[in-house]
Structure formats: C-alpha cells, structure tokens
N, CA, C and O of each residue as an XYZ file, in Angstrom:
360
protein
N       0.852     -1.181      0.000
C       0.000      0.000      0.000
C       0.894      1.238      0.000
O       1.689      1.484      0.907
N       0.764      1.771     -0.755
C       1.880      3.263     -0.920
C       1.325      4.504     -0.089
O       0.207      4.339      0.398
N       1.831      5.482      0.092
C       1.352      6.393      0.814
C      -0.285      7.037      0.739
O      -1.109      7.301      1.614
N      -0.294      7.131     -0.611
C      -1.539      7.632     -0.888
C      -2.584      7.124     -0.495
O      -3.683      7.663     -0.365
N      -2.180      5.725     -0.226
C      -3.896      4.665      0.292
C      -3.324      4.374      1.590
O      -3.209      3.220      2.003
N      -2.934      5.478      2.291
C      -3.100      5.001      3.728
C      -4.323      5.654      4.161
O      -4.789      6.507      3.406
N      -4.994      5.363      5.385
C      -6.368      5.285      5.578
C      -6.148      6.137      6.965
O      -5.320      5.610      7.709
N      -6.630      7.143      7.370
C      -6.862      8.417      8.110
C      -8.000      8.309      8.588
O      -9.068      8.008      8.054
N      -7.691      8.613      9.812
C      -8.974      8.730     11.531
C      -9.715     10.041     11.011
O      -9.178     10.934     10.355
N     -11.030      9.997     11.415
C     -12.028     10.971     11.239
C     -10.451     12.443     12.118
O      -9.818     13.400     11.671
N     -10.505     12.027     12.888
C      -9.328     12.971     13.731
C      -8.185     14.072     13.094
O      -7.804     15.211     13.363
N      -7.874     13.007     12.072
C      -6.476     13.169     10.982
C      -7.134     14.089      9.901
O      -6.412     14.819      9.222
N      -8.411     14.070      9.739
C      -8.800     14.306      8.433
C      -9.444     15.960      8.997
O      -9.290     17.054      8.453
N     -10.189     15.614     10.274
C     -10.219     16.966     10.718
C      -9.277     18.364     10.837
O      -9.395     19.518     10.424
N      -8.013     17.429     11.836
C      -6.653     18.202     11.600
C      -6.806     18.868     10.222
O      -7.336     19.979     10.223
N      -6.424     18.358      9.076
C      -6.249     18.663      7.427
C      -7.071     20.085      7.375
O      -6.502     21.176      7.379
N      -8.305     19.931      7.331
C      -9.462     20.682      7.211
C     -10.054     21.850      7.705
O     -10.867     22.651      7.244
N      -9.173     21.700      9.219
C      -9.577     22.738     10.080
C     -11.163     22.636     10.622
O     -11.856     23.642     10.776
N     -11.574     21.452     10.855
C     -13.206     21.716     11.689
C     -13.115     20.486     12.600
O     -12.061     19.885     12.805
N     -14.280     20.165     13.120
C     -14.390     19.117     14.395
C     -14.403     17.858     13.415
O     -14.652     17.790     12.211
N     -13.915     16.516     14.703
C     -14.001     15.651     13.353
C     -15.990     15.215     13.420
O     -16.576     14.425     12.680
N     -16.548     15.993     14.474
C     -17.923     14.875     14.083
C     -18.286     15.742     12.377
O     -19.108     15.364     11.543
N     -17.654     16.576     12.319
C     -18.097     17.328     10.965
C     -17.884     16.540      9.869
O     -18.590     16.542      8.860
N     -16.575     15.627     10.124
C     -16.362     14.629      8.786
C     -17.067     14.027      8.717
O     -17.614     13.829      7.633
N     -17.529     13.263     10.102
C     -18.388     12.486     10.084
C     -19.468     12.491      9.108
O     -19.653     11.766      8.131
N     -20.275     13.652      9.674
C     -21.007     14.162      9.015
C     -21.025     14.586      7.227
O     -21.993     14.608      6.467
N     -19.795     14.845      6.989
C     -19.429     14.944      5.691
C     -19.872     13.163      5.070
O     -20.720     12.706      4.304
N     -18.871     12.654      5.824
C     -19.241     11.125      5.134
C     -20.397     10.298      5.288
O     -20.645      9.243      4.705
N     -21.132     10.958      6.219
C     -22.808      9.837      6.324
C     -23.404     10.883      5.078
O     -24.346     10.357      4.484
N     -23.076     12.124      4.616
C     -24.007     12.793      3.876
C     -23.313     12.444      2.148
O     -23.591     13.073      1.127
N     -22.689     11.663      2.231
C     -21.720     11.248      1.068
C     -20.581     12.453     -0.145
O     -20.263     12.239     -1.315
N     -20.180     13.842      0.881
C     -19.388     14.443      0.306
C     -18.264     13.487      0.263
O     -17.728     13.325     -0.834
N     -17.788     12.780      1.354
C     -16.348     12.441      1.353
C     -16.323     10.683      1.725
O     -16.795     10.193      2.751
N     -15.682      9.955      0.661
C     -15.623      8.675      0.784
C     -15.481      8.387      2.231
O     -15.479      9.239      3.120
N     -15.355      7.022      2.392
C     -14.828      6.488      3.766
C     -15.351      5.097      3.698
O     -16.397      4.799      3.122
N     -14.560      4.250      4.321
C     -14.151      2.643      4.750
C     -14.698      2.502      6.054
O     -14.747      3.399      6.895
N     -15.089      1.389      6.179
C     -15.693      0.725      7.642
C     -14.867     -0.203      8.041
O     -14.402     -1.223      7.532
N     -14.750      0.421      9.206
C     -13.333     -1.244      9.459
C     -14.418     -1.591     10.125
O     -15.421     -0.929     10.387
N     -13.961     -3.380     10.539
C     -14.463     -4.297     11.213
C     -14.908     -4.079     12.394
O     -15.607     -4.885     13.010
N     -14.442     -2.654     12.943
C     -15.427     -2.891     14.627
C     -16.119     -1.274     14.098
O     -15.781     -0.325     14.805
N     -16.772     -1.060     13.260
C     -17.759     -0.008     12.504
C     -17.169      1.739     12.614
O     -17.822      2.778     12.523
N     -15.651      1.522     12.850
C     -14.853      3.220     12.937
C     -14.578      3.419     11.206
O     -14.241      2.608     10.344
N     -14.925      5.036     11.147
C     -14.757      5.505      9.810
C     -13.434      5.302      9.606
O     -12.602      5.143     10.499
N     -13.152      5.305      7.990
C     -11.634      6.004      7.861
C     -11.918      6.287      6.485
O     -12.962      6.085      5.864
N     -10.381      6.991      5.941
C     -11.069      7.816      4.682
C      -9.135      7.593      3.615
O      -7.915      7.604      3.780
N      -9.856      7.482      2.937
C      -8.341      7.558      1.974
C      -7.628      8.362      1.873
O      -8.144      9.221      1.158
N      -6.346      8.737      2.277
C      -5.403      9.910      1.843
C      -5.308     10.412      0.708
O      -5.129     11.625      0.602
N      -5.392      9.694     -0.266
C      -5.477     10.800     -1.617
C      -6.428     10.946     -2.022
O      -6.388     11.679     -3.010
N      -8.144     10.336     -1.564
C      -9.464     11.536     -2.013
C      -9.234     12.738     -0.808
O      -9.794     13.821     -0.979
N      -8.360     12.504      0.464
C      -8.256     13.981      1.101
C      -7.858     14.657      0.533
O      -8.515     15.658      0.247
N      -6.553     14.475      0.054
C      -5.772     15.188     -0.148
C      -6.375     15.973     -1.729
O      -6.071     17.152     -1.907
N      -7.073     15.363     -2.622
C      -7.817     15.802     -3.814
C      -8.976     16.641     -3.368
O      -9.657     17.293     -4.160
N      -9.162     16.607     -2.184
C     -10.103     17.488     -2.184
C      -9.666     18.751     -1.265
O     -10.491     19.639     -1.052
N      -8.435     18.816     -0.757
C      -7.916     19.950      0.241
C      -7.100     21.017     -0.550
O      -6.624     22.113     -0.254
N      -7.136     20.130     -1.854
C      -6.078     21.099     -3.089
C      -7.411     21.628     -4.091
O      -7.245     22.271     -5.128
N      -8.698     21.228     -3.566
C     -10.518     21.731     -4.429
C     -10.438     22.639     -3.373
O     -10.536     22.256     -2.207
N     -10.205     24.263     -3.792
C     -10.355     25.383     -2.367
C     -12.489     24.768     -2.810
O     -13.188     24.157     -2.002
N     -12.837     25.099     -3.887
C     -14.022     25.180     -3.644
C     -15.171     24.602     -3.053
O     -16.285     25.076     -2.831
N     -14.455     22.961     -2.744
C     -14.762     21.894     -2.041
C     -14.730     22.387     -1.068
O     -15.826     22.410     -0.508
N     -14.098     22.742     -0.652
C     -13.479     23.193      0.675
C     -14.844     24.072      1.315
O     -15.638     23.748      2.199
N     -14.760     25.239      0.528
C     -15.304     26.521      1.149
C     -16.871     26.168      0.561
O     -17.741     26.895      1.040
N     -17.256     25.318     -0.251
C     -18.368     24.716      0.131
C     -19.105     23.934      1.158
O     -20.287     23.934      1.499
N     -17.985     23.220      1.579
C     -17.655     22.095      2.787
C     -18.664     23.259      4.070
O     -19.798     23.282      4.548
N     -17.476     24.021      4.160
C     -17.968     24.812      5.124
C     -18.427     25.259      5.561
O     -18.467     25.298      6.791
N     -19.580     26.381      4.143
C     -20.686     27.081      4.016
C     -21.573     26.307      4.623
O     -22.332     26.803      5.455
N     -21.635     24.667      4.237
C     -22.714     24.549      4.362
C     -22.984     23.388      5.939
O     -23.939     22.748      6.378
N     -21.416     23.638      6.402
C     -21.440     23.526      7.996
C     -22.139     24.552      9.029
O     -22.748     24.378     10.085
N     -21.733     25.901      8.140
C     -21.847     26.754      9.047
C     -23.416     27.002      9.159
O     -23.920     27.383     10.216
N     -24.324     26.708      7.744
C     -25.626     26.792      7.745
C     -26.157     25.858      8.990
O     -27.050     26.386      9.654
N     -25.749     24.586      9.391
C     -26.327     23.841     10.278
C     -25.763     23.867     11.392
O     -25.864     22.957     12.215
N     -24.981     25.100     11.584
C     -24.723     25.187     12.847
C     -25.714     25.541     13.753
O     -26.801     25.337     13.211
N     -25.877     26.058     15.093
C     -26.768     26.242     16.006
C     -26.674     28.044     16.240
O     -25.555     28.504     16.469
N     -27.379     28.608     16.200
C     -27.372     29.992     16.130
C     -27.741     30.937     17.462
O     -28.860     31.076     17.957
N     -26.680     31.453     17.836
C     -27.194     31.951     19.286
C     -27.640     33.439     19.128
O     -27.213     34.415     18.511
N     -28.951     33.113     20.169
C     -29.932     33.815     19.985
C     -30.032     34.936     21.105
O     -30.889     35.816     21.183
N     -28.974     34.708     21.943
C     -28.962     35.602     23.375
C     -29.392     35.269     24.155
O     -30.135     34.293     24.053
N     -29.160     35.923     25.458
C     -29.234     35.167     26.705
C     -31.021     34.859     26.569
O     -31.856     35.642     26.116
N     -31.225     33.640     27.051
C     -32.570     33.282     27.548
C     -33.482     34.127     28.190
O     -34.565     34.378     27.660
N     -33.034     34.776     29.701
C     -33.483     35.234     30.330
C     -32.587     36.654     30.797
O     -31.912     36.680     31.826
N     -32.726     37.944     29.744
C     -32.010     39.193     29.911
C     -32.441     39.796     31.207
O     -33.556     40.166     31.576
N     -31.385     39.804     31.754
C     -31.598     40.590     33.118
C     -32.437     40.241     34.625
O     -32.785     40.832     35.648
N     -32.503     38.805     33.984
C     -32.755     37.974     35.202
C     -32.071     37.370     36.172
O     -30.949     37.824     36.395
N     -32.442     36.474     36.806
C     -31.433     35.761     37.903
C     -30.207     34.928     37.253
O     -30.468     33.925     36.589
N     -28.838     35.355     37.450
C     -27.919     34.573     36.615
C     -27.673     35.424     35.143
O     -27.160     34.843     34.186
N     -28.055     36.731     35.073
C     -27.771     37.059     33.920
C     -25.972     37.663     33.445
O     -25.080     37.959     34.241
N     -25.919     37.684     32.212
C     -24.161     38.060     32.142
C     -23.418     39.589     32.498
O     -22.228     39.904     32.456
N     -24.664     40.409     32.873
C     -24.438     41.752     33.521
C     -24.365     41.514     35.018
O     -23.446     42.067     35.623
N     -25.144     40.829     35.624
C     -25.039     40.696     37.150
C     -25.992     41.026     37.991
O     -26.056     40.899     39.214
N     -27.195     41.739     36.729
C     -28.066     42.372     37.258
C     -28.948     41.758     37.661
O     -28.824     40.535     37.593
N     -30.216     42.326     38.256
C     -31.576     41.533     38.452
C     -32.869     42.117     38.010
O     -33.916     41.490     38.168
C-alpha cells in the first residue's frame, strides 16, 4: 500500500481541514467524502481523495458554508436581566 492509500482517523482528516471531526463524520454519512468501515464499525477515509479534495479550495469553502448553515445559532441570553444574567443584574 503506498502512501496515498493510507487510511486516516475521522481525527487526521479533521486536523487537514480545520473543523471538528464529528463534521467529517457528518461529511461522510451525507456522502461528500468517501470512507471505509473497518471491522469494529470506525470511519476512515483515503489519503489521496483527502488530499484531492484539500487542493478543491471550492470543495473546501463549500464544505464549510454549508457547515456553518447547520450550525446552532445563538440567539442571546434566555433570560435578559434575570437571575444569573451576564451583567449581574436583576
């Protein structure tokens, strides 16, 4: 097996990418990015579709866009100026 088909931890691939690895995860149950099942059901992903896709900026900054859409959006404190609020007040 030569370098290129060595097989990379959701972890490794995050490192590369710059985001969390449940995001690969997520990349690979939504089928942007290949990935292998080893025998006790942990992802892994091929080094050279990473690497083909970390040298795609547009992959990339698509990747992301459309992380950032499903991110969780904060909406401000719950309860402004209540008990426990981030001013101190009441």
């Amino acid at each position: 097996m030569d370098t290129g088909d060595r097989l990379l931890t959701p972890g490794e691939v995050a490192a590369l990418f710059r985001v969390d690895p449940k995001t690969v995860t997520r990349w690979a149950a939504a089928g942007r990015i290949g990935s292998i099942r080893t025998p006790g059901g942990h992802r892994r992903f091929r080094e050279s579709e990473v690497r083909a896709l970390l040298e795609g900026d547009e992959v990339l900054e698509e990747m992301r866009e459309d992380d950032a859409a499903n991110r969780p959006r904060n909406t401000g404190p719950a309860n402004p100026g209540g008990y426990g609020s981030p001013n101190g007040l009441r």
